[in-house]
mmJSON file of the N, C-alpha and C atoms, coordinates in Angstrom:
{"data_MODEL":{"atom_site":{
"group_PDB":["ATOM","ATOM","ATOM","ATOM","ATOM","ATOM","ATOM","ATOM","ATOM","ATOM","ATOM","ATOM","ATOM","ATOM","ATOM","ATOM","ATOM","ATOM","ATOM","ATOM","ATOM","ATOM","ATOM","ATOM","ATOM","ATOM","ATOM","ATOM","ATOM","ATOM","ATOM","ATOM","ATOM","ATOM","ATOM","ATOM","ATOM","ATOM","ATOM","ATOM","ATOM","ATOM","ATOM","ATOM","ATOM","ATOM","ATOM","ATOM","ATOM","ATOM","ATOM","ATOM","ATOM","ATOM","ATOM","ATOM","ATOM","ATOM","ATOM","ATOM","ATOM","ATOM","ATOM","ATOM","ATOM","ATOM","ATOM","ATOM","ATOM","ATOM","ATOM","ATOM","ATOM","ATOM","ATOM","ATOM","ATOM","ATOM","ATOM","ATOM","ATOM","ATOM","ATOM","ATOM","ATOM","ATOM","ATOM","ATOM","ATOM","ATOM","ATOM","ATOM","ATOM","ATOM","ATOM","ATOM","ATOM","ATOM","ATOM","ATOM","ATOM","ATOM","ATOM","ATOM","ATOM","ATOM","ATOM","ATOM","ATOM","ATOM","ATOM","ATOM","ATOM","ATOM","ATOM","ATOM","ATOM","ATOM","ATOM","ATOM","ATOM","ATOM","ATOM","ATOM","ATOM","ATOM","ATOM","ATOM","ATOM","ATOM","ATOM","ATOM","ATOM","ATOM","ATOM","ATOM","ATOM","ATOM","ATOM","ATOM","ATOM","ATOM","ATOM","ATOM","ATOM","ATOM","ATOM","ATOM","ATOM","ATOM","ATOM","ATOM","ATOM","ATOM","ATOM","ATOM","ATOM","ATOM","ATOM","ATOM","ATOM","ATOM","ATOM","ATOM","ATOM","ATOM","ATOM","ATOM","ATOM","ATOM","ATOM","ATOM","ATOM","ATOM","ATOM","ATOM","ATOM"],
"id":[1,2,3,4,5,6,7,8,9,10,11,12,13,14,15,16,17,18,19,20,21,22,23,24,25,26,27,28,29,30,31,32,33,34,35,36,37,38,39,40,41,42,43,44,45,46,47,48,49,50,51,52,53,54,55,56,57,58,59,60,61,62,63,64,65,66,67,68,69,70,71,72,73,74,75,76,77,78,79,80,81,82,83,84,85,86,87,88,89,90,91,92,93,94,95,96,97,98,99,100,101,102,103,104,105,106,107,108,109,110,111,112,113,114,115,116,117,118,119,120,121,122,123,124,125,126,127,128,129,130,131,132,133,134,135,136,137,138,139,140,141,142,143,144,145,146,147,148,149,150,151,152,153,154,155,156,157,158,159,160,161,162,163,164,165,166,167,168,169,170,171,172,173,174,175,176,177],
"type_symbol":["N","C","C","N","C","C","N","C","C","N","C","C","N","C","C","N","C","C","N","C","C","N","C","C","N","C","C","N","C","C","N","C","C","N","C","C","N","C","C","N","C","C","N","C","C","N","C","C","N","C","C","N","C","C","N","C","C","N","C","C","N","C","C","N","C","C","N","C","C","N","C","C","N","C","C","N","C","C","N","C","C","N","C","C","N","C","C","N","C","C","N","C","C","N","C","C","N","C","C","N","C","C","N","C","C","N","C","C","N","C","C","N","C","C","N","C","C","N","C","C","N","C","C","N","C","C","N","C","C","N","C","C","N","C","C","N","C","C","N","C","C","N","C","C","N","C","C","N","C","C","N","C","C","N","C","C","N","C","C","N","C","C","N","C","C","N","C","C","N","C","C","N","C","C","N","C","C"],
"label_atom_id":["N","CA","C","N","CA","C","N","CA","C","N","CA","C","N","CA","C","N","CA","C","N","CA","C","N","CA","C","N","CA","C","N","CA","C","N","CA","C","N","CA","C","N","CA","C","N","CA","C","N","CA","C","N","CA","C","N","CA","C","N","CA","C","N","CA","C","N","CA","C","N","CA","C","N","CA","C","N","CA","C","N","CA","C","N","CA","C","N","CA","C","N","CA","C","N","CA","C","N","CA","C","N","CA","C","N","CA","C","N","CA","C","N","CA","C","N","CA","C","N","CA","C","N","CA","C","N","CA","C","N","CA","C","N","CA","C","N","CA","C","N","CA","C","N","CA","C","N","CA","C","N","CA","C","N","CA","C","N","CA","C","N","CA","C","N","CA","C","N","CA","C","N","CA","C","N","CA","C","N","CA","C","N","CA","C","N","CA","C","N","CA","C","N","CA","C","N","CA","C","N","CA","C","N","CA","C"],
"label_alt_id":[null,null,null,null,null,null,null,null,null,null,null,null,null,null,null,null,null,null,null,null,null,null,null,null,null,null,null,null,null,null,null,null,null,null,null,null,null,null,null,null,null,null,null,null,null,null,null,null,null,null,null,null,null,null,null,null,null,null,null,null,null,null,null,null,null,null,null,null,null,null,null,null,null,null,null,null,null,null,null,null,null,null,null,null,null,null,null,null,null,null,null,null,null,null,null,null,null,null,null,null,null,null,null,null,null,null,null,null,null,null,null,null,null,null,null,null,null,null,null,null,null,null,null,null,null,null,null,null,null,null,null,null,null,null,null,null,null,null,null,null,null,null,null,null,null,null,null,null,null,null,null,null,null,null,null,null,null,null,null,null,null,null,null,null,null,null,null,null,null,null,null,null,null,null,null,null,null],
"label_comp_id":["UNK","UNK","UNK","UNK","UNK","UNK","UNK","UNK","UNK","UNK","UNK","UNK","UNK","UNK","UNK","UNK","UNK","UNK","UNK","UNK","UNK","UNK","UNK","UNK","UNK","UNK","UNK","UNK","UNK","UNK","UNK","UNK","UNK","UNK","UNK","UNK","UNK","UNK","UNK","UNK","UNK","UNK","UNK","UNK","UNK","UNK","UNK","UNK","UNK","UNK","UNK","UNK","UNK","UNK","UNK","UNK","UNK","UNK","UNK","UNK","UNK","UNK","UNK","UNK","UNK","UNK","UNK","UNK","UNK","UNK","UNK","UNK","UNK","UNK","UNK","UNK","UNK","UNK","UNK","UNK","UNK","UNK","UNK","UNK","UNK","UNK","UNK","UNK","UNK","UNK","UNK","UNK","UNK","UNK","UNK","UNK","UNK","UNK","UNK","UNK","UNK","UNK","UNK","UNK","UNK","UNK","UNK","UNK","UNK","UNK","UNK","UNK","UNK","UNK","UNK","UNK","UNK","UNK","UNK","UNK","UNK","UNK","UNK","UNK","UNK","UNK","UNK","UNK","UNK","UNK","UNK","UNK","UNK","UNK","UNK","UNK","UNK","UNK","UNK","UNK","UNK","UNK","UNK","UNK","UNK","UNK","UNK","UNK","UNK","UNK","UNK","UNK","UNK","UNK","UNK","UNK","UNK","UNK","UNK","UNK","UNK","UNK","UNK","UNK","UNK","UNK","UNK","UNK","UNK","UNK","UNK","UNK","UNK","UNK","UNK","UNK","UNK"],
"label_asym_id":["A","A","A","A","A","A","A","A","A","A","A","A","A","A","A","A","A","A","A","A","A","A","A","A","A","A","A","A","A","A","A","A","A","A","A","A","A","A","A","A","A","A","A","A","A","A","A","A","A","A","A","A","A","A","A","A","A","A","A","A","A","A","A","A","A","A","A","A","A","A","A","A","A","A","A","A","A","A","A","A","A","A","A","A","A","A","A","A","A","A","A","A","A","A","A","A","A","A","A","A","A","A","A","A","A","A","A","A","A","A","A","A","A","A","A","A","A","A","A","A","A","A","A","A","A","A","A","A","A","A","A","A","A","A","A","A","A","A","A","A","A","A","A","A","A","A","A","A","A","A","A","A","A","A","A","A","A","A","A","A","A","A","A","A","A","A","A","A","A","A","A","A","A","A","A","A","A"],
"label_entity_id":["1","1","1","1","1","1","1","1","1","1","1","1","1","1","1","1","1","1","1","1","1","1","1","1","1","1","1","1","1","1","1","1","1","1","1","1","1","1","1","1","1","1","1","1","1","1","1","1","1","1","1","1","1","1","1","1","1","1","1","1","1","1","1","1","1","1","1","1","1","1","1","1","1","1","1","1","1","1","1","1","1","1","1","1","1","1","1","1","1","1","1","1","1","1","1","1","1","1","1","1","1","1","1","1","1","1","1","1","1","1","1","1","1","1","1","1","1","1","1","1","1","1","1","1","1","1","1","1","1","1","1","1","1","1","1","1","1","1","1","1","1","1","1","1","1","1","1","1","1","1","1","1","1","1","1","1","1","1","1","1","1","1","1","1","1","1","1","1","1","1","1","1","1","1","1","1","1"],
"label_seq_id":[1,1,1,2,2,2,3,3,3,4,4,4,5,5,5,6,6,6,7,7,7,8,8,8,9,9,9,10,10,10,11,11,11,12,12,12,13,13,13,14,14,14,15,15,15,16,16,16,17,17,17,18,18,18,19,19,19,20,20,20,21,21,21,22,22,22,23,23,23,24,24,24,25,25,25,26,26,26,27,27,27,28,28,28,29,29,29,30,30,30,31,31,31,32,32,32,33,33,33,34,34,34,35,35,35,36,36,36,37,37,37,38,38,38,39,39,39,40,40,40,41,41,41,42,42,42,43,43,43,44,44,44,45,45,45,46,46,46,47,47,47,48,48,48,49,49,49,50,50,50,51,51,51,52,52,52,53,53,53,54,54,54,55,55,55,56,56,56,57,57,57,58,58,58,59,59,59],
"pdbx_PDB_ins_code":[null,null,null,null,null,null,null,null,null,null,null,null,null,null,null,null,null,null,null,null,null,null,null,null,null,null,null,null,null,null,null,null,null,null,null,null,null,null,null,null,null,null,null,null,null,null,null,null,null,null,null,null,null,null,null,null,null,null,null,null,null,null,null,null,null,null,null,null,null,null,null,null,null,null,null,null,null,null,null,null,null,null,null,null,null,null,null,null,null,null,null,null,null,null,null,null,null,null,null,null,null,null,null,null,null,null,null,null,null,null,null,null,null,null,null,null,null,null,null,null,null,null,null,null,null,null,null,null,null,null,null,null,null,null,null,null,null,null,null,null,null,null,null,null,null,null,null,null,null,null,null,null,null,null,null,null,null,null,null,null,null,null,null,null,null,null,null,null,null,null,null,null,null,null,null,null,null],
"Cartn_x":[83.566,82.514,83.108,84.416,84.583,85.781,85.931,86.671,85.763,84.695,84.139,83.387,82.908,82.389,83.949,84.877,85.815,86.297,86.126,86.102,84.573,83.446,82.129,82.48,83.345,83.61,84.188,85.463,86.699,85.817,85.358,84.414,83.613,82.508,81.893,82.651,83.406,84.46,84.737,85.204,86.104,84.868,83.612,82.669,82.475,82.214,81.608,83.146,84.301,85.111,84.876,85.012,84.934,84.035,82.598,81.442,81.616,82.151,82.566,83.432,84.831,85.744,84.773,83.818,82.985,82.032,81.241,80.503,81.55,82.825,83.085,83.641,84.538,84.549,83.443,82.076,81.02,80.837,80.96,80.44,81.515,82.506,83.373,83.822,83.588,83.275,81.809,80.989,79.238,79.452,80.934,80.928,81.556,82.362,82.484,81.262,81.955,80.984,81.193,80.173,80.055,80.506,80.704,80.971,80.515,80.266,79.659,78.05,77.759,76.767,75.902,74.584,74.54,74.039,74.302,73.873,75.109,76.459,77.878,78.322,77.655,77.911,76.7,75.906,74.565,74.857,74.618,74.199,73.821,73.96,73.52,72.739,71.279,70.468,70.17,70.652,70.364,69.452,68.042,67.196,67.549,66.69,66.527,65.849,66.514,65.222,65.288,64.345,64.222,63.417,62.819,61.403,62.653,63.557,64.509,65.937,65.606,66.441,66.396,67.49,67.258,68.237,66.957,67.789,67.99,69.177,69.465,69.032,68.166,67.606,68.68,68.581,69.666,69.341,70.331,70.835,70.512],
"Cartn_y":[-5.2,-4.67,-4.088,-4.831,-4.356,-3.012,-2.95,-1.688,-0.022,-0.63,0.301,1.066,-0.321,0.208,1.351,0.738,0.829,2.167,2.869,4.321,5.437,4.714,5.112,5.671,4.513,5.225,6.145,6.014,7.189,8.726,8.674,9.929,10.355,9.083,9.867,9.848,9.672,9.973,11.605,11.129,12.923,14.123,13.965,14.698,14.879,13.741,13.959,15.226,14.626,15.614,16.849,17.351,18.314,19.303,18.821,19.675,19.678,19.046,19.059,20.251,20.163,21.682,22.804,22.874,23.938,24.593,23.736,24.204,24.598,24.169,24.885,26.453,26.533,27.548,28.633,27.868,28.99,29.536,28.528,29.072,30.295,29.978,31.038,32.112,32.452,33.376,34.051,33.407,34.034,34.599,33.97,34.817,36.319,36.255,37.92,38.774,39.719,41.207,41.752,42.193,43.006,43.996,44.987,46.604,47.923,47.15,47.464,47.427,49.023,49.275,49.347,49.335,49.829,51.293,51.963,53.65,54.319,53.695,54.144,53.54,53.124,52.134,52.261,53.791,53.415,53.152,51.616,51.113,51.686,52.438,53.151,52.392,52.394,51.589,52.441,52.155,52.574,52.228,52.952,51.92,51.921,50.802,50.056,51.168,51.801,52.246,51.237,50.707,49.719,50.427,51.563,52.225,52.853,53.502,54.442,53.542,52.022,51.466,50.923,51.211,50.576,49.378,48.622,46.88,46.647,46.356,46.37,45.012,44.678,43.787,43.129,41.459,40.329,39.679,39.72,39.564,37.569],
"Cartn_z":[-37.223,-36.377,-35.1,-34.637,-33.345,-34.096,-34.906,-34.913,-35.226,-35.627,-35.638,-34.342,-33.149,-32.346,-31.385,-31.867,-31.267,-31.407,-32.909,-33.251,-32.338,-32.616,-32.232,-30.515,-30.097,-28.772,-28.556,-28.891,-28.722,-29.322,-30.762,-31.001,-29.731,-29.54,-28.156,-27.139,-26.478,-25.348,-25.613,-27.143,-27.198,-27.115,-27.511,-27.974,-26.318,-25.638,-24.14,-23.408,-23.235,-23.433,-23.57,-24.516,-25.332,-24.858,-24.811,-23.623,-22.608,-21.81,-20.552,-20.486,-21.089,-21.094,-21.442,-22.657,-22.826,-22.104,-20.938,-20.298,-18.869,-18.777,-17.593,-17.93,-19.033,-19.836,-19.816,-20.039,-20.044,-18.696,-18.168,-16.003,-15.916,-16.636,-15.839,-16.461,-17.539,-18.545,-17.699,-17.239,-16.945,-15.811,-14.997,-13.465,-13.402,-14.391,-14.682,-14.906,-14.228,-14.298,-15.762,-16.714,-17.712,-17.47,-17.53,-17.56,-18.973,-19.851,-21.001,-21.114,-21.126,-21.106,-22.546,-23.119,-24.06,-24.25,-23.108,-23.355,-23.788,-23.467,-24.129,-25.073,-26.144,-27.169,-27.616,-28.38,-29.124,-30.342,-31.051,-32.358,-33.446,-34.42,-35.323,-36.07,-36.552,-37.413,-38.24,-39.811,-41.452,-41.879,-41.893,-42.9,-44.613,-44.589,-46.077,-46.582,-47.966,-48.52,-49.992,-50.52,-51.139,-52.635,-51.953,-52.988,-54.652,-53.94,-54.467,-55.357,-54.905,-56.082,-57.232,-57.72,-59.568,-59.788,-60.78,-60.703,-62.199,-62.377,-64.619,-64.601,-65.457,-66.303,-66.638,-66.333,-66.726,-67.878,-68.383,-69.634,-69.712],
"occupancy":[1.0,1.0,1.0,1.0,1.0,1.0,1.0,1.0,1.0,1.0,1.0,1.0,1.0,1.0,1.0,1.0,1.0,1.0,1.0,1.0,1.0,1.0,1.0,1.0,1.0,1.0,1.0,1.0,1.0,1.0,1.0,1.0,1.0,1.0,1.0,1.0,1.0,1.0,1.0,1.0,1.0,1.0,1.0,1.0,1.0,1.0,1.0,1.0,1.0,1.0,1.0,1.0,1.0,1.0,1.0,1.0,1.0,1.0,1.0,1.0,1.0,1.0,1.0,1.0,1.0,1.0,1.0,1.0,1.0,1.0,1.0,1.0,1.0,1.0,1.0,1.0,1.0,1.0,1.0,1.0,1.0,1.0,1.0,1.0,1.0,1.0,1.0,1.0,1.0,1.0,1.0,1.0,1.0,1.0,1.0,1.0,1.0,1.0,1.0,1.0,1.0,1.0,1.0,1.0,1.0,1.0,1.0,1.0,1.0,1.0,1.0,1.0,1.0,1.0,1.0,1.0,1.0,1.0,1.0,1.0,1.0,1.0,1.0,1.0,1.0,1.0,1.0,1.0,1.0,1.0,1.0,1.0,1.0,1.0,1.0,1.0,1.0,1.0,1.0,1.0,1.0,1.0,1.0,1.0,1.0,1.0,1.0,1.0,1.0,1.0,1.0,1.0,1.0,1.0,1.0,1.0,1.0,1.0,1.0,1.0,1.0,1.0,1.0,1.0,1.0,1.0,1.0,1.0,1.0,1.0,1.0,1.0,1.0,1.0,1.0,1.0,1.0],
"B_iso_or_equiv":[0.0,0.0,0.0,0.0,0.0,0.0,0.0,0.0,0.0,0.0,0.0,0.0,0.0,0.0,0.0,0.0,0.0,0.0,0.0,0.0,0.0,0.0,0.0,0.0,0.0,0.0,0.0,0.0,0.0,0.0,0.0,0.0,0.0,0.0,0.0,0.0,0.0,0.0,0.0,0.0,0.0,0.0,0.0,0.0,0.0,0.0,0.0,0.0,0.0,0.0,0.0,0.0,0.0,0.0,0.0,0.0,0.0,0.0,0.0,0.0,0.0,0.0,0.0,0.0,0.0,0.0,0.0,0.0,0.0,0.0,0.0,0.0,0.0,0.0,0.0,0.0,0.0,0.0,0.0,0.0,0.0,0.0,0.0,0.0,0.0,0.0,0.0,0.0,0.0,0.0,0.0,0.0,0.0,0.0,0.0,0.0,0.0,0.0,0.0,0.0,0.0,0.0,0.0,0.0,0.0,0.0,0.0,0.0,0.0,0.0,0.0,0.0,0.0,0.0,0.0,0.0,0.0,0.0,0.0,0.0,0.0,0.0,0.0,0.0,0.0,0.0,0.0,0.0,0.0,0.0,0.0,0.0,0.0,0.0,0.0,0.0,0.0,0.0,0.0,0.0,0.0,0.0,0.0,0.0,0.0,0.0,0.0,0.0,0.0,0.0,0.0,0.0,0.0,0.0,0.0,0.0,0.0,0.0,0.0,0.0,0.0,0.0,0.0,0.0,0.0,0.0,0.0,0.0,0.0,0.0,0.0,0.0,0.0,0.0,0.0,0.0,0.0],
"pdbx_formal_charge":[null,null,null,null,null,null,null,null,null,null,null,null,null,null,null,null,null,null,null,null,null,null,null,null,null,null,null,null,null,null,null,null,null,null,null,null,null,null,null,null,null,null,null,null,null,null,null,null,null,null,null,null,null,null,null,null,null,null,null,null,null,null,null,null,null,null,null,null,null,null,null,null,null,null,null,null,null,null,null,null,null,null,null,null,null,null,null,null,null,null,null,null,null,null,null,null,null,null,null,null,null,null,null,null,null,null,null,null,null,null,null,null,null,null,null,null,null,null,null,null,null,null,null,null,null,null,null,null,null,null,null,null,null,null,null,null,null,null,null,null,null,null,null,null,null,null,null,null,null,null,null,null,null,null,null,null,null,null,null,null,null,null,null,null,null,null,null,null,null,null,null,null,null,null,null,null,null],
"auth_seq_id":[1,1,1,2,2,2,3,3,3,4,4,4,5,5,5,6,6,6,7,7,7,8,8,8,9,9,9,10,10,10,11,11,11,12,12,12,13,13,13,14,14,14,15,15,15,16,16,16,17,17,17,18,18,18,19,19,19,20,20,20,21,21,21,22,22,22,23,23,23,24,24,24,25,25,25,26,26,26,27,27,27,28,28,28,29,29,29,30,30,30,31,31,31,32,32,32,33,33,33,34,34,34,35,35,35,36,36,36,37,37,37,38,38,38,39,39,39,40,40,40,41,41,41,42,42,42,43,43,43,44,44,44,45,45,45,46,46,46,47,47,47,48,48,48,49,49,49,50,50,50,51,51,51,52,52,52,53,53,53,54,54,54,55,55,55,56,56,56,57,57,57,58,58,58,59,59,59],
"auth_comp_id":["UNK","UNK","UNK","UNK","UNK","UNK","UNK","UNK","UNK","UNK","UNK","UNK","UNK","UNK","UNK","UNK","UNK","UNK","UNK","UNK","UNK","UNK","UNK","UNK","UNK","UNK","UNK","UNK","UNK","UNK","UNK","UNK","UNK","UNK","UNK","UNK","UNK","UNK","UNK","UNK","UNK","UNK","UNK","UNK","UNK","UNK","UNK","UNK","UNK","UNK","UNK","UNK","UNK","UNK","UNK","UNK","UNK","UNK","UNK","UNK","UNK","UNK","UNK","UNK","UNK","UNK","UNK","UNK","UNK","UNK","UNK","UNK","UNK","UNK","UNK","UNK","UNK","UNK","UNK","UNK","UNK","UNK","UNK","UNK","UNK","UNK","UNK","UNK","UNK","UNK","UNK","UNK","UNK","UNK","UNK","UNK","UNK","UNK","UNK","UNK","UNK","UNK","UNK","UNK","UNK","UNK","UNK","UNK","UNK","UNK","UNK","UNK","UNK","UNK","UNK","UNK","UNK","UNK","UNK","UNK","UNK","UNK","UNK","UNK","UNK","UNK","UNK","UNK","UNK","UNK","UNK","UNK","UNK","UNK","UNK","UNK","UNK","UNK","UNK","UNK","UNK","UNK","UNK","UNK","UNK","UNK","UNK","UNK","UNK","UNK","UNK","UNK","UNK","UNK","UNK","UNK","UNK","UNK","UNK","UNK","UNK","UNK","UNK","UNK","UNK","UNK","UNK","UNK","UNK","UNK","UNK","UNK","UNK","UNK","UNK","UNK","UNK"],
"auth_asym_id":["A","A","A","A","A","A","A","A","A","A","A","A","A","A","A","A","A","A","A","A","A","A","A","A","A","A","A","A","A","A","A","A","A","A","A","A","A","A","A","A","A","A","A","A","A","A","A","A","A","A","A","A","A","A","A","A","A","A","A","A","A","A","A","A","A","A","A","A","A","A","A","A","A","A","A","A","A","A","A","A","A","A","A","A","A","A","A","A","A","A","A","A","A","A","A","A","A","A","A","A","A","A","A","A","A","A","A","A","A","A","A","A","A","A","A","A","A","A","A","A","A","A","A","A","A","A","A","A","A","A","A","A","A","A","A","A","A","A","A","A","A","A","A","A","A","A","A","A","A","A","A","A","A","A","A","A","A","A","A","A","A","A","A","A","A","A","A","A","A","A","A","A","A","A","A","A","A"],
"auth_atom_id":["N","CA","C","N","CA","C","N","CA","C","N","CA","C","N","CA","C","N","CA","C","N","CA","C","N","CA","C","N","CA","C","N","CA","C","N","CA","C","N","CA","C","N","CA","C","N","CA","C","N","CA","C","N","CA","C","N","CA","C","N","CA","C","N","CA","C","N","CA","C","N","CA","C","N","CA","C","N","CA","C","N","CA","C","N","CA","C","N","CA","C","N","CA","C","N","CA","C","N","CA","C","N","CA","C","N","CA","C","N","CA","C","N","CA","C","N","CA","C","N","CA","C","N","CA","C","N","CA","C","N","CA","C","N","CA","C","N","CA","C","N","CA","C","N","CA","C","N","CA","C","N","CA","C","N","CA","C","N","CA","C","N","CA","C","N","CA","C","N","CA","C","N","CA","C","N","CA","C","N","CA","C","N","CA","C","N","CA","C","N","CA","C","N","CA","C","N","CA","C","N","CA","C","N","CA","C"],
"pdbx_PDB_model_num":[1,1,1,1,1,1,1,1,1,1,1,1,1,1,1,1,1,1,1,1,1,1,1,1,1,1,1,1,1,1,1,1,1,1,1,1,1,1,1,1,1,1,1,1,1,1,1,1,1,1,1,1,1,1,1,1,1,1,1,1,1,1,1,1,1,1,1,1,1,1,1,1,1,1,1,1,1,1,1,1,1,1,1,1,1,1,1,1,1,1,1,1,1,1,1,1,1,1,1,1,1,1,1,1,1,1,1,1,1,1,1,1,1,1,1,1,1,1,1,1,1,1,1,1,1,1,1,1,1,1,1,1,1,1,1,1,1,1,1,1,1,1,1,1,1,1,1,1,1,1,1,1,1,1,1,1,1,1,1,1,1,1,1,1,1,1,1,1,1,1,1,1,1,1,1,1,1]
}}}
């Protein structure tokens, strides 16, 4: 029993860890300035045409 609580911890230690490095990571990643606009980078969207396809019958 006590080895298990004994794993249960170290996991949550490392997990508490672990978010801790990640959220400071995020703060400071969020304090940079973007520079990427999306009017110089327009997305091209393809529609589906779905009416115009043919599906072979499974065997």
């Amino acid at each position: 029993m006590m080895t298990f609580f004994t794993i249960l911890l170290v996991l949550i230690g490392l997990n508490i860890a672990m978010l801790i490095a990640s959220l400071q990571n995020a703060s400071k990643k969020s304090k940079k300035p973007t520079s990427i606009s999306s009017e110089d980078n327009p997305s091209v969207i393809y529609p589906i045409n779905l009416i115009t396809s043919n599906y072979k019958k499974a065997v």
